[in-house]
C-alpha positions as CSV (number, residue, x, y, z in Angstrom):
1,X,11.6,-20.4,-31.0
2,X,9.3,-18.6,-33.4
3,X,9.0,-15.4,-34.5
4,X,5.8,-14.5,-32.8
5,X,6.6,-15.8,-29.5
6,X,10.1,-14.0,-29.5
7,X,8.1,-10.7,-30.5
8,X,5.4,-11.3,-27.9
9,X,7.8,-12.0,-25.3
10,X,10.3,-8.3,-26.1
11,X,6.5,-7.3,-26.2
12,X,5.9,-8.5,-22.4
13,X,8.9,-7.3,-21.5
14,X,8.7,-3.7,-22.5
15,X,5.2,-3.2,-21.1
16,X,6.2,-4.6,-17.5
17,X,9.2,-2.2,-17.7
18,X,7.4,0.4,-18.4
19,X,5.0,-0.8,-15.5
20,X,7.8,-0.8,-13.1
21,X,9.4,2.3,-14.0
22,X,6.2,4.9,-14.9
23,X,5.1,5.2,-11.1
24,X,8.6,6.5,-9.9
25,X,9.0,8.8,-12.7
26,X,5.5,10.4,-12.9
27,X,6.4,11.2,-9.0
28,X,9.9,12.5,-9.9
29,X,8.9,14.4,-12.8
30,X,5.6,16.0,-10.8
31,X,7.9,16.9,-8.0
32,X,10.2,18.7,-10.0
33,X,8.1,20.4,-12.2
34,X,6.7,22.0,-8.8
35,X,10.2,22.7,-7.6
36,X,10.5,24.1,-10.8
37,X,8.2,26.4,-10.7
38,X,8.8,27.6,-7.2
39,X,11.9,28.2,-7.9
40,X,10.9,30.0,-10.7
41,X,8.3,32.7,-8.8
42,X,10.7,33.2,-5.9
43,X,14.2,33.5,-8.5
44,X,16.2,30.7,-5.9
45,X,18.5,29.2,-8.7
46,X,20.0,26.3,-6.3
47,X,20.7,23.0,-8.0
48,X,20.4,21.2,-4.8
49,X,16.9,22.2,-4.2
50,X,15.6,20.4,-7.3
51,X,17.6,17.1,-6.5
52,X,16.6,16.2,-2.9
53,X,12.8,16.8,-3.0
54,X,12.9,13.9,-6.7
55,X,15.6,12.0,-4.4
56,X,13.0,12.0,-1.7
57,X,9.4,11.5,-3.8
58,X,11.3,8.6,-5.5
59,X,12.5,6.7,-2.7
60,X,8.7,7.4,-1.0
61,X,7.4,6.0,-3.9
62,X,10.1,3.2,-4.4
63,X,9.1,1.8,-0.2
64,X,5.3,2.2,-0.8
65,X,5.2,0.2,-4.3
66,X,8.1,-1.7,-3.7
67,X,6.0,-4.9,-3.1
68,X,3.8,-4.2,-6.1
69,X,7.5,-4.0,-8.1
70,X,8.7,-7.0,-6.9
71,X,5.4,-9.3,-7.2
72,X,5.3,-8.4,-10.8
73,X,8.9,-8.7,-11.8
74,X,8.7,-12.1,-10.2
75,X,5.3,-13.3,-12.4
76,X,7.0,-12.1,-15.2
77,X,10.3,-14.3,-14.3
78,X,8.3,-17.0,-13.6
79,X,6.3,-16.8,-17.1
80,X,9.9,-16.3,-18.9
81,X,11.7,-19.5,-17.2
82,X,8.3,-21.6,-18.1
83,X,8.8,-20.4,-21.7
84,X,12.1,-21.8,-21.3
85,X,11.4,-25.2,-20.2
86,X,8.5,-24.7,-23.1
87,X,10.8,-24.3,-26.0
88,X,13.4,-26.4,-24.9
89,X,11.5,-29.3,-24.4
């Protein structure tokens, strides 16, 4: 295995996990900034408050893209075991 394709495959890897992981925590983090600053104007200082609502968004967000999620996690696979076969052959 060369260098270059061991570098362009941590490469692939890091962009599709940051593919998979980016939509949920954009959601999470824009949910609770809001909560954030609700809480803020109206002085409620209740650490449950912030946890549901990001609980919530991210399981929302988690049904709706799930497919998405999974049909890319298993191209990726599927390019990673035929890299396999590649290099071992």
């Amino acid at each position: 295995m060369s260098q270059a394709l061991l570098n362009g495959v941590v490469k692939d890897t890091i962009i599709v996990a940051a593919k998979l992981a980016a939509p949920i925590l954009l959601v999470v983090l824009i949910v609770g900034l809001l909560i954030s600053i609700i809480q803020a104007t109206t002085q409620i200082q209740e650490q449950t408050l912030t946890f549901v609502p990001k609980l919530i968004a991210g399981a929302i967000i988690g049904i709706f893209l799930g497919s998405w999620m999974l049909q890319t996690l298993m191209s990726f696979t599927t390019r990673i075991f035929e890299l396999i076969t590649k290099v071992t052959a």
